[in-house]
Legacy VTK file of the C-alpha trace (Angstrom):
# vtk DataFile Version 3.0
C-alpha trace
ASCII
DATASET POLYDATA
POINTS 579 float
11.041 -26.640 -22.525
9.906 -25.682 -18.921
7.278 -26.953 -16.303
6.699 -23.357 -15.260
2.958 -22.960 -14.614
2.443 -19.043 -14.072
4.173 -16.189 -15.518
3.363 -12.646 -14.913
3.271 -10.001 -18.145
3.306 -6.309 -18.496
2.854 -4.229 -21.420
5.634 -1.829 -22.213
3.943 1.868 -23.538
5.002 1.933 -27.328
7.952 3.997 -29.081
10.190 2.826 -26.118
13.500 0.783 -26.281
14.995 -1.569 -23.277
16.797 1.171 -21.841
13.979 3.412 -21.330
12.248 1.035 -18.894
15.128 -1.406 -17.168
16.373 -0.138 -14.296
20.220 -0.183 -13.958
23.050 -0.293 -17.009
22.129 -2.912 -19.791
25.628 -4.471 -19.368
24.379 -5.652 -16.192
21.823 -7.813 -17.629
21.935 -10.945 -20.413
20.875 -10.280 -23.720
18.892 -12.962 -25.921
17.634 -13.011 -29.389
15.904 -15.868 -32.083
15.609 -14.264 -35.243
13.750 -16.854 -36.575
11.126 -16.762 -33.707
11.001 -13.132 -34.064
12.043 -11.955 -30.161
15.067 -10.797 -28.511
15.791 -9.233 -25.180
17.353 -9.195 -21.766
17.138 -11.090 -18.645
18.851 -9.917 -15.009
18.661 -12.237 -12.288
19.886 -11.844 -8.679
20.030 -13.270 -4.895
18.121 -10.274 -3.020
17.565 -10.312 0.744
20.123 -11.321 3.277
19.562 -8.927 6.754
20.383 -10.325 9.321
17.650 -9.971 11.799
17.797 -11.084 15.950
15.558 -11.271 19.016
16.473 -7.516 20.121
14.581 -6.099 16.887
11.365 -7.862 18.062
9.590 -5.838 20.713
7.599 -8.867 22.139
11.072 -11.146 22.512
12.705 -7.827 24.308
9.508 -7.871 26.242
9.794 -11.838 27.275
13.377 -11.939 28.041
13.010 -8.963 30.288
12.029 -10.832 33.206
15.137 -13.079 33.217
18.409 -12.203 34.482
20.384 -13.849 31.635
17.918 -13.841 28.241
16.484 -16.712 27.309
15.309 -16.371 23.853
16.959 -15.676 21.332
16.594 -15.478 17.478
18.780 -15.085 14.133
17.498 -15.222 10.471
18.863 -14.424 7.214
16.523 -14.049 4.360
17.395 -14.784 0.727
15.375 -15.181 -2.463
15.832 -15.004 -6.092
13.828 -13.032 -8.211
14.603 -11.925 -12.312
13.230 -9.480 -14.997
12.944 -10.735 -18.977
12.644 -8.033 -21.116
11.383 -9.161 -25.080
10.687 -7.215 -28.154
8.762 -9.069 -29.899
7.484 -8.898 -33.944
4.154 -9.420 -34.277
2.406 -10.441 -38.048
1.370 -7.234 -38.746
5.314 -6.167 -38.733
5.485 -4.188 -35.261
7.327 -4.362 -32.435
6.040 -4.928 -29.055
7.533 -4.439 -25.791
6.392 -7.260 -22.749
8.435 -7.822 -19.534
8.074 -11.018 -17.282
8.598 -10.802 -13.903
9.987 -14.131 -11.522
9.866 -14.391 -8.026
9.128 -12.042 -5.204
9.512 -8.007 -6.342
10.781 -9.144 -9.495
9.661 -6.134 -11.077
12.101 -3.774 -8.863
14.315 -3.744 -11.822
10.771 -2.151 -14.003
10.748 1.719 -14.519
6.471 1.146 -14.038
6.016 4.463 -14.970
6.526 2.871 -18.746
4.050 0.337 -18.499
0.271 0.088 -19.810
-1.681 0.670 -16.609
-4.465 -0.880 -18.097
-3.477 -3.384 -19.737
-4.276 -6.865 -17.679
-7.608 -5.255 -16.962
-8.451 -4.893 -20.608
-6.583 -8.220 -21.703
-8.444 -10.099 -18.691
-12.074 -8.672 -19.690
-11.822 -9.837 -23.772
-10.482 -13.600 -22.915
-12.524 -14.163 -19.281
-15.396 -16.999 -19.693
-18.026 -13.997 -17.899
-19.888 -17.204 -16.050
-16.275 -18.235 -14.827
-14.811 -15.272 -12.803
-13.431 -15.990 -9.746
-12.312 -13.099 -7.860
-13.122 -9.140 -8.662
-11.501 -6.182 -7.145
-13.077 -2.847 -7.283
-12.766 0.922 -6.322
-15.714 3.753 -6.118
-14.737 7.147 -6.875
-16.091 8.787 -4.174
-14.753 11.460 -1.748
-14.296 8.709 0.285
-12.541 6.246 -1.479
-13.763 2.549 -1.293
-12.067 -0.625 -1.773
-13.982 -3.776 -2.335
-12.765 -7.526 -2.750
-15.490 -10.342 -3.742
-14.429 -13.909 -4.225
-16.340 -16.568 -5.238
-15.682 -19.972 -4.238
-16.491 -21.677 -7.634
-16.897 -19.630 -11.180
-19.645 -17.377 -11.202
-20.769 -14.452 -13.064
-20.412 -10.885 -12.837
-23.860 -10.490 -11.406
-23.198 -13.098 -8.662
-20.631 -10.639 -6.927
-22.908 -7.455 -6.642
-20.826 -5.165 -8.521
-22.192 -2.085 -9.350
-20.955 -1.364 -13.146
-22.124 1.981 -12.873
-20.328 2.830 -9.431
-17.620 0.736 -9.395
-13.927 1.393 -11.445
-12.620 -2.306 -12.252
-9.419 -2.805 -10.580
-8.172 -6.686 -10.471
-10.324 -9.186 -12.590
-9.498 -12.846 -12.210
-10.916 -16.008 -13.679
-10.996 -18.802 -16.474
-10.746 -17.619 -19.705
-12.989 -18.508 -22.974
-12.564 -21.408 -25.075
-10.761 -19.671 -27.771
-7.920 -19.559 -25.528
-7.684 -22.596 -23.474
-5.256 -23.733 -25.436
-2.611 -20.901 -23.949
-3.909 -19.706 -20.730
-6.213 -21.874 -18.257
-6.789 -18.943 -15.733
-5.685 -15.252 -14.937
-5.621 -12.288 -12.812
-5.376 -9.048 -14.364
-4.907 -5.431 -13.195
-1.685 -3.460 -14.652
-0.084 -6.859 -15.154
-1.620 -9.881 -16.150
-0.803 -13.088 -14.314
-1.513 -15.947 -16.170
-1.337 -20.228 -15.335
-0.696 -22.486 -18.303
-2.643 -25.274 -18.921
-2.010 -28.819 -17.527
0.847 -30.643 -18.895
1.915 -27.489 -21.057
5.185 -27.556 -22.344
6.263 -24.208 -22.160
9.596 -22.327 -23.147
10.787 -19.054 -24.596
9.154 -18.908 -28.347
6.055 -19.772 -26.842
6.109 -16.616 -24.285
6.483 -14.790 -27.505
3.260 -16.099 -28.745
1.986 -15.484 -25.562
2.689 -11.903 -26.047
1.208 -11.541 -29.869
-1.748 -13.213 -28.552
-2.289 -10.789 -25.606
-1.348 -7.600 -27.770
-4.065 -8.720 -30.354
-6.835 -9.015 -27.261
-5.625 -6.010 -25.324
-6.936 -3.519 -28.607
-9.717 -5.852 -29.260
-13.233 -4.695 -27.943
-15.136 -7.274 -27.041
-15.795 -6.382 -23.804
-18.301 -3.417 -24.707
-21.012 -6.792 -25.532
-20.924 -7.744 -21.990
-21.205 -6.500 -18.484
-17.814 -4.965 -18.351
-19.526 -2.143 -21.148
-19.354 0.602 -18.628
-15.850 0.936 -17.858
-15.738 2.881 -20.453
-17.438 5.333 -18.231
-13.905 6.438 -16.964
-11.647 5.303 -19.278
-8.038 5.624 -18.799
-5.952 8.481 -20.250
-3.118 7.954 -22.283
-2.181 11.556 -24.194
1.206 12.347 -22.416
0.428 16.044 -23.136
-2.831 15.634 -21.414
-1.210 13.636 -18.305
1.255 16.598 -17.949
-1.018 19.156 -18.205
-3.706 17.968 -15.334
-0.515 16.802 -13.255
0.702 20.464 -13.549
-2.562 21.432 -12.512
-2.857 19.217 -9.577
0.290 20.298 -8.262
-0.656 24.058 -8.524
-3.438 23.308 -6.280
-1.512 21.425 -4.012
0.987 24.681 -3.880
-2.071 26.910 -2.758
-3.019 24.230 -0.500
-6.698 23.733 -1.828
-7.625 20.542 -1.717
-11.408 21.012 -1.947
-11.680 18.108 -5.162
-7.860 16.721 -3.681
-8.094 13.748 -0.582
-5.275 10.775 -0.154
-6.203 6.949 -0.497
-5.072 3.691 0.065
-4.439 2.530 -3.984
-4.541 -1.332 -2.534
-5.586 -3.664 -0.074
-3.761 -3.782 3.028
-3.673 -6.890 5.213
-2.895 -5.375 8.368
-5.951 -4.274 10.420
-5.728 -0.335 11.406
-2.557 0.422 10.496
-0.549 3.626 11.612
0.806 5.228 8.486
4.577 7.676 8.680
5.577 10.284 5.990
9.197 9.924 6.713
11.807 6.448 7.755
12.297 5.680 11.059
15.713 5.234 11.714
17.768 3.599 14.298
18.370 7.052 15.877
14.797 8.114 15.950
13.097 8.139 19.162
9.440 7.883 17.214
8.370 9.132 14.140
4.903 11.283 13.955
2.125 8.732 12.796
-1.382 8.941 11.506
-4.384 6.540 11.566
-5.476 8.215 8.402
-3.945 9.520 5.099
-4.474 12.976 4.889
-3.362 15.442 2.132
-2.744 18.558 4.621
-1.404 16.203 7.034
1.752 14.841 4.748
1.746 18.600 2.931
2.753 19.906 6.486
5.534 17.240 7.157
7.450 19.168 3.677
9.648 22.015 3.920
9.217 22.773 0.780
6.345 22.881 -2.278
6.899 24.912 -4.217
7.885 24.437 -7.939
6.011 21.159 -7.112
5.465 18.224 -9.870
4.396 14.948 -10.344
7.718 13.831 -10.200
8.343 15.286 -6.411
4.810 13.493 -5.587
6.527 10.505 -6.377
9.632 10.729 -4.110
7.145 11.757 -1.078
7.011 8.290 0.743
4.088 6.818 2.700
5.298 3.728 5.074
3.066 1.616 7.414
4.344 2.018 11.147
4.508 -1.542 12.486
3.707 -0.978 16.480
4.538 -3.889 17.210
8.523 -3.892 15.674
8.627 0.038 16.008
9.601 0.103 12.101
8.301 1.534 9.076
7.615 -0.143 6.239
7.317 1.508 2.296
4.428 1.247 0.961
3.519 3.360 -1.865
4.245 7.414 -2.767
1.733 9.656 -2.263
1.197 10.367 -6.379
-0.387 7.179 -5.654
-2.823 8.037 -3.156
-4.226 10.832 -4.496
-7.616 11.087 -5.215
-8.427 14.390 -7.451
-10.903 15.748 -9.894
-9.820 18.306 -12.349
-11.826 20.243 -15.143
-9.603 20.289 -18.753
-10.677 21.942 -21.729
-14.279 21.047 -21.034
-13.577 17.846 -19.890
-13.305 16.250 -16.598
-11.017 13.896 -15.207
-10.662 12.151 -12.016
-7.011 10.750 -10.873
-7.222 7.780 -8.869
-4.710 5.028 -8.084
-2.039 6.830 -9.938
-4.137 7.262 -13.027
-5.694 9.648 -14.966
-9.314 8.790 -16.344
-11.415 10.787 -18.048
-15.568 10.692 -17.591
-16.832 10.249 -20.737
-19.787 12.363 -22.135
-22.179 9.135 -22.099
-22.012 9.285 -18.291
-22.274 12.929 -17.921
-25.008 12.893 -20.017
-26.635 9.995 -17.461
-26.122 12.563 -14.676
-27.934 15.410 -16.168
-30.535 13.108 -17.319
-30.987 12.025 -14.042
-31.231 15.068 -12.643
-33.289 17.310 -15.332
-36.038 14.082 -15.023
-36.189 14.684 -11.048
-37.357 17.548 -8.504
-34.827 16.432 -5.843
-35.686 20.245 -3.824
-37.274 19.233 -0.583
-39.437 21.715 1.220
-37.375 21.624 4.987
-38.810 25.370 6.636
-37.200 23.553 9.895
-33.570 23.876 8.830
-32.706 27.731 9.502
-30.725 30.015 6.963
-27.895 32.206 8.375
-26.851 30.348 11.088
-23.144 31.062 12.329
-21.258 28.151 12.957
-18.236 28.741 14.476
-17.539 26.767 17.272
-15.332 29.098 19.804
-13.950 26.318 21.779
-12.849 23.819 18.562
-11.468 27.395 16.964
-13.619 25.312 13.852
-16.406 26.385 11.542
-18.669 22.911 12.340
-21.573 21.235 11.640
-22.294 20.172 15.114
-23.188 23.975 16.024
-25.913 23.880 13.107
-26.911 21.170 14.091
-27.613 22.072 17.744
-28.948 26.026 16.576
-31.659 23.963 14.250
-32.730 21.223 17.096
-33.033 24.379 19.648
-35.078 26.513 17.015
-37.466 23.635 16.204
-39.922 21.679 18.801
-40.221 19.285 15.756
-36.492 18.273 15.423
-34.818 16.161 17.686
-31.220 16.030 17.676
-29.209 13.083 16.947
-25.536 14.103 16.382
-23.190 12.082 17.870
-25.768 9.682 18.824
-24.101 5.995 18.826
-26.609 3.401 17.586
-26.048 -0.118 16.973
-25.994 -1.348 13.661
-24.315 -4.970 12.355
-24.110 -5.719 16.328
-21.513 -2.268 16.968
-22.557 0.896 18.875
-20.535 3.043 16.964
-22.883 4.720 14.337
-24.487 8.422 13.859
-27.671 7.178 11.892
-28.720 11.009 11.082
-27.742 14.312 12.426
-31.608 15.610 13.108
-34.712 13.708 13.065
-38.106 15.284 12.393
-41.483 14.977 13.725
-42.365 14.609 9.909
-40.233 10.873 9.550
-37.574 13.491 7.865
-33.906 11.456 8.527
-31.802 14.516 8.116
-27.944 14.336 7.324
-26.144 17.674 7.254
-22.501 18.523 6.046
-21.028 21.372 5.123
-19.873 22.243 1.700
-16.287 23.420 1.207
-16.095 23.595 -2.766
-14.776 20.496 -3.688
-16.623 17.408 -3.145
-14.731 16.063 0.188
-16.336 17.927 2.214
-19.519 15.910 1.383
-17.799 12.575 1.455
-20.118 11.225 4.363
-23.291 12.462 2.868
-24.293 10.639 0.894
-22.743 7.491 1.301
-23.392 7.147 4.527
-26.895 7.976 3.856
-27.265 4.432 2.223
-25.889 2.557 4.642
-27.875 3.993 7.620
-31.063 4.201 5.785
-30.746 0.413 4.714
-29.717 -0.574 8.334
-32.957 1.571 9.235
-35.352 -0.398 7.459
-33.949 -3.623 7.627
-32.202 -3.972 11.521
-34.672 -4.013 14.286
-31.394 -3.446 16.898
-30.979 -0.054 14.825
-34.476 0.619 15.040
-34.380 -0.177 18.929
-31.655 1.514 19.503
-32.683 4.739 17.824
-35.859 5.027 20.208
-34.144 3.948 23.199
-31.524 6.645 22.362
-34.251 9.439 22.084
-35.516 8.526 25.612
-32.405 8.500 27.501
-31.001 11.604 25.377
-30.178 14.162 27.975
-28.195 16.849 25.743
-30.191 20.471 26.494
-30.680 20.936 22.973
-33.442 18.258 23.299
-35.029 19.180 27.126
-38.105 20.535 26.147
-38.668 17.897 23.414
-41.725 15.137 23.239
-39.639 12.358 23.580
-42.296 10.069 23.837
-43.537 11.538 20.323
-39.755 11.434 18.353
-39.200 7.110 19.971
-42.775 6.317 18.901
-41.702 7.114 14.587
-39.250 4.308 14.563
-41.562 0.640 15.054
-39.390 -1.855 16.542
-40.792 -4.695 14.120
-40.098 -5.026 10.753
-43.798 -5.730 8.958
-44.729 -2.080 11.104
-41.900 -0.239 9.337
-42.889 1.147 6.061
-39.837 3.140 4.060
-42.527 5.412 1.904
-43.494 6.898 4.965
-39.923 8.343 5.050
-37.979 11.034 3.882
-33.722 11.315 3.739
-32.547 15.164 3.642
-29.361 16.469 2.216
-28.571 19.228 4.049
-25.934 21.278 2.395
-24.277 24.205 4.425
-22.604 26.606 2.257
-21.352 30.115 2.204
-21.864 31.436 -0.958
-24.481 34.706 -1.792
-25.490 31.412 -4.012
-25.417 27.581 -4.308
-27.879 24.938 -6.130
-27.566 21.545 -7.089
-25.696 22.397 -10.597
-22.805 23.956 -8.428
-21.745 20.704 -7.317
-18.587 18.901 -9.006
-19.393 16.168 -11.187
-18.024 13.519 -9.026
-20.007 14.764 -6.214
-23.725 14.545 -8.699
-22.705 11.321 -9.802
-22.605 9.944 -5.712
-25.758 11.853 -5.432
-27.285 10.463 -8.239
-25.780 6.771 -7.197
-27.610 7.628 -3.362
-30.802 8.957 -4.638
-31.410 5.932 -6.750
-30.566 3.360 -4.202
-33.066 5.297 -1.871
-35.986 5.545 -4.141
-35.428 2.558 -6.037
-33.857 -0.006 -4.206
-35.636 1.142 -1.432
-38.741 3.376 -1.471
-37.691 5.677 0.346
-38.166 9.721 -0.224
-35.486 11.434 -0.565
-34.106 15.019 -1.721
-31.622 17.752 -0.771
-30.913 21.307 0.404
-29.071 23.807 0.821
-28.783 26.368 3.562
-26.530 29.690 3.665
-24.533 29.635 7.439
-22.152 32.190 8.405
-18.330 31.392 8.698
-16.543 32.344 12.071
-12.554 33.360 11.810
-10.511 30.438 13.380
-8.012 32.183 15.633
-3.393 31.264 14.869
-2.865 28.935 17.830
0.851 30.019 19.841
3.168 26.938 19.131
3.636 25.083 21.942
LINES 1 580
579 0 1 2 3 4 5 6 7 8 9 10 11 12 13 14 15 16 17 18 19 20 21 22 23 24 25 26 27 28 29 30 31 32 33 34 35 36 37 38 39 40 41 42 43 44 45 46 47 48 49 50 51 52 53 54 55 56 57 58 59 60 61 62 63 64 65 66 67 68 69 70 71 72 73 74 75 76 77 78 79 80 81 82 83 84 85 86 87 88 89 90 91 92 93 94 95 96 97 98 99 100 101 102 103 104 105 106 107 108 109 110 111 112 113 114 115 116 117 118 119 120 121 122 123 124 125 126 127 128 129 130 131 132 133 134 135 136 137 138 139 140 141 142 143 144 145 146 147 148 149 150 151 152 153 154 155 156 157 158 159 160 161 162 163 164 165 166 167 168 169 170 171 172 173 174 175 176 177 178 179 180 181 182 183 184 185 186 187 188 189 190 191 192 193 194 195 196 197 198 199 200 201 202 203 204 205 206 207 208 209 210 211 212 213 214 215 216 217 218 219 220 221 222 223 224 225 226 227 228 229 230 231 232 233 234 235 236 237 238 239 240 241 242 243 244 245 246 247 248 249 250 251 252 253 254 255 256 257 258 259 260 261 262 263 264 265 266 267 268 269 270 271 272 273 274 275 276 277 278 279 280 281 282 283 284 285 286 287 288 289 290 291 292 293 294 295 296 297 298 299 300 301 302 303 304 305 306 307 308 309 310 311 312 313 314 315 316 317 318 319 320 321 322 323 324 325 326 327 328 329 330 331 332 333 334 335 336 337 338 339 340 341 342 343 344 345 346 347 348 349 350 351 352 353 354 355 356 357 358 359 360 361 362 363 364 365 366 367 368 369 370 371 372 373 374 375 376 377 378 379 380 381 382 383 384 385 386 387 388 389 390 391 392 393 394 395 396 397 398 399 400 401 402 403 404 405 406 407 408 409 410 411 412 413 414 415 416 417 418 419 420 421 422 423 424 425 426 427 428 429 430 431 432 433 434 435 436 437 438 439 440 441 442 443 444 445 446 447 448 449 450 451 452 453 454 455 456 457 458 459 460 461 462 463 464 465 466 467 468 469 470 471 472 473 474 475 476 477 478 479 480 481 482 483 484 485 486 487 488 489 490 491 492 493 494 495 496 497 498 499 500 501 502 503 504 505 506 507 508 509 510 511 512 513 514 515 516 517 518 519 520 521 522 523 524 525 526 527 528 529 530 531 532 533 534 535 536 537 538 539 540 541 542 543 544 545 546 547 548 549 550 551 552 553 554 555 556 557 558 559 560 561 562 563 564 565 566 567 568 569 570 571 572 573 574 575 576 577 578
């Protein structure tokens, strides 16, 4: 018996032996088995770590002794830890075999071929066994063309609702907690996302047979569905594909997309937290040799296809072996961090169905919330009667070489005594001056917000999420308020000379009780290029964030709200010589 208190599990995809998922030759590793107990397996253990690491690797020591003649501090470290891998089949009562792995120490799962695990396995396992008024910490993503990340913790067990989640909006990704009553007995808390990180309960006694049980027990909740009684129903909403034939197919199709370099419904994402504030991000090693390697504040899909000689004949596989590092200023190094298969962000259409790839993972929507969308929709008149916002308007911005917004923006202000234009204004909100509340405002209270349409649904991204946030700040900030109005009457951009300023400051009241949001409208404006272009054009993924902004406007706030769509004119960006 052992006084380990936390092991971490993964769920091995079925039909697969130990050779399929271990990394390395199995004569490398120790090999187990208890008949009687019904397991058997392999364990490899090892002493990773050991660079040797000084003072002239650490720019702010180089930086320190540089003022001495002789240096004067200096530094040496060696870093070793253990870490293992223990494979088990186990037999479960109903005669099968299961695959689990447990992983020890830090990176023990380097020796895991992950691409054979159950992706969503801890998330499933951890929403059938948690106590829902005991959850602890919750880790979500929104599928958005911008992709968000959000962490709540709670500091004592609390229910779902006590974290804000959104069901509807928000894809589970790490669920952690106390578990039901039923199994306090085996587990007293967990965190689960791929894996699922359990502690033991006090004074357990735990050793190898009862890992196995462990593992029947966790098997038997992962296909149980008692999570569709409770809040956690809607993740069904994008549930997680498993057909290997359907994987390959909508990875083939990805990567033909990424070959003709249209990423209209294709952006890159951080698939986790990162603990480093503004990091710089490299598509390539920096090695001792290397002056500097390019970095990039942002991930980008063009920006990492133009680092690669070569795409074509691309698959899922070659995503895979593209790195992404972090670029550590600081040491001048770059450290891995993930490939970019899983960064992408995608939505693909697949005999009839759509699917969205995020974090590595396929999901498909599922016809109850498609049905939602159109619901939503066919029950609503979101067209918005905007004569102010001009049709036909060219664009291109000769300086920039760009098709932009910013010229539509500037054409409809200068056509329109009753728009004042508020591009690149910077208005305080949450104490920064950093924030474009609205790209026009109207004499009318109309907050308009104007992007242009690129057939996919990035090129929206800021729509309609950012829509939210301003309005809310709009109603509920007096600073934003303030600084809106005193932003109209020190505005000195031509576009707005002839303008009543007087009039445009006067339709934001600095205190709250004078505000009232149903004398207010939010636009949409959506430029496009097509002889066509209505609502039902949009991708799914793009409806669904309208839907999710249109709701929070009129319902969580009372707001107005609707959207249009205007018809510019493209300009031809001009090759640039290389310098």
């Amino acid at each position: 018996m052992s006084e380990i208190k936390r092991v971490t599990l993964y769920k091995i995809k079925s039909d697969l032996e130990f050779d399929d998922y271990l990394n390395g030759d199995l004569n490398t590793y120790d090999s187990f088995a208890d008949a009687d107990a019904g397991y058997s397996g392999y364990i490899r253990y090892v002493k990773a770590g050991g660079a040797e690491k000084t003072d002239d690797a650490i720019p702010w020591l180089r930086f320190l002794n540089s003022g001495f003649d002789v240096k004067r501090y200096t530094y040496v470290a060696h870093n070793f830890f253990p870490r293992a891998i223990m494979a088990l089949r186990v037999s479960t009562d109903a005669g099968d075999n299961v695959h689990y792995v447990a992983t020890f120490g830090q990176h023990g799962d380097a020796f895991l071929d992950r691409s054979r695990i159950v992706h969503d396995f801890g998330i499933k396992v951890g929403m059938n066994i948690c106590d829902i008024d005991k959850l602890r910490r919750v880790q979500t993503s929104a599928h958005e063309a911008i992709s968000r990340q959000t962490e709540r913790q709670a500091s004592i067990g609390a229910s779902l609702r006590a974290f804000g989640i959104n069901t509807e909006a928000e894809i589970l990704r790490t669920l952690a907690g106390s578990v039901k009553n039923a199994y306090a007995d085996l587990i007293e808390s967990f965190k689960g996302k791929d894996s699922i990180q359990i502690k033991l309960p006090k004074d357990a006694q735990f050793g190898w047979s009862a890992l196995a049980d462990v593992c029947r027990r966790l098997e038997e909740r992962y296909w149980a569905a008692d999570y569709r009684d409770t809040e956690f129903r809607s993740y069904d909403n994008l549930r997680h594909e498993s057909d290997p034939d359907i994987v390959d197919a909508l990875d083939a199709a990805l990567c033909a997309k990424i070959e003709a370099l249209d990423f209209s419904k294709i952006h890159l994402a951080p698939p986790e937290f990162l603990e480093v504030d503004d990091p710089s991000f490299a598509y390539r090693k920096r090695e001792e040799d290397d002056d500097e390697v390019p970095r990039f504040d942002d991930l980008r899909i063009d920006d990492i296809v133009a680092t690669r000689r070569f795409i074509r004949n691309l698959t899922a596989g070659k995503l895979r072996t593209w790195p992404i590092y972090r670029y550590d200023e600081e040491q001048e190094r770059t450290f891995p961090l993930w490939n970019t298969y899983q960064c992408i962000v995608a939505e693909l259409e697949y005999l009839g169905k759509t699917y969205v790839l995020s974090n590595g993972l396929w999901r498909e929507v599922s016809q109850e919330l498609k049905d939602k969308v159109d619901g939503y929709f066919n029950a609503r008149d979101l067209d918005v009667d905007a004569p102010y916002l001009p049709a036909g308007t060219n664009i291109f911005h000769a300086g920039r070489n760009q098709n932009r917004e910013e010229v539509y923006n500037e054409a409809a202000a200068r056509g329109s005594d009753d728009l004042f234009l508020l591009d690149q204004a910077k208005i305080e909100i949450a104490g920064r001056r950093l924030y474009e509340v609205c790209d026009l405002l109207h004499g009318n209270k109309h907050f308009v917000h104007v992007k242009k349409y690129a057939s996919g649904s990035a090129s929206i991204s800021h729509l309609f999420t950012q829509a939210k946030m301003y309005s809310h700040a709009i109603c509920s900030d007096e600073p934003t308020r303030v600084g809106i109005a005193e932003w109209v009457q020190n505005d000195d951009h031509d576009a707005n000379a002839t303008k009543d300023k007087a009039r445009f400051a006067g339709l934001l009241p600095a205190k709250a009780a004078d505000f009232n949001d149903t004398d207010y409208t939010v636009v949409f404006c959506i430029l496009h290029d097509s002889d066509a272009f209505a609502l039902g054009d949009l991708p799914f993924m793009a409806r669904y964030e309208l839907m999710l902004a249109h709701s929070y406007l009129t319902e969580d706030r009372r707001f107005k709200a609707g959207v249009c769509f205007r018809r510019v004119e493209l300009g031809q960006a001009q090759a640039q010589p290389r310098p």
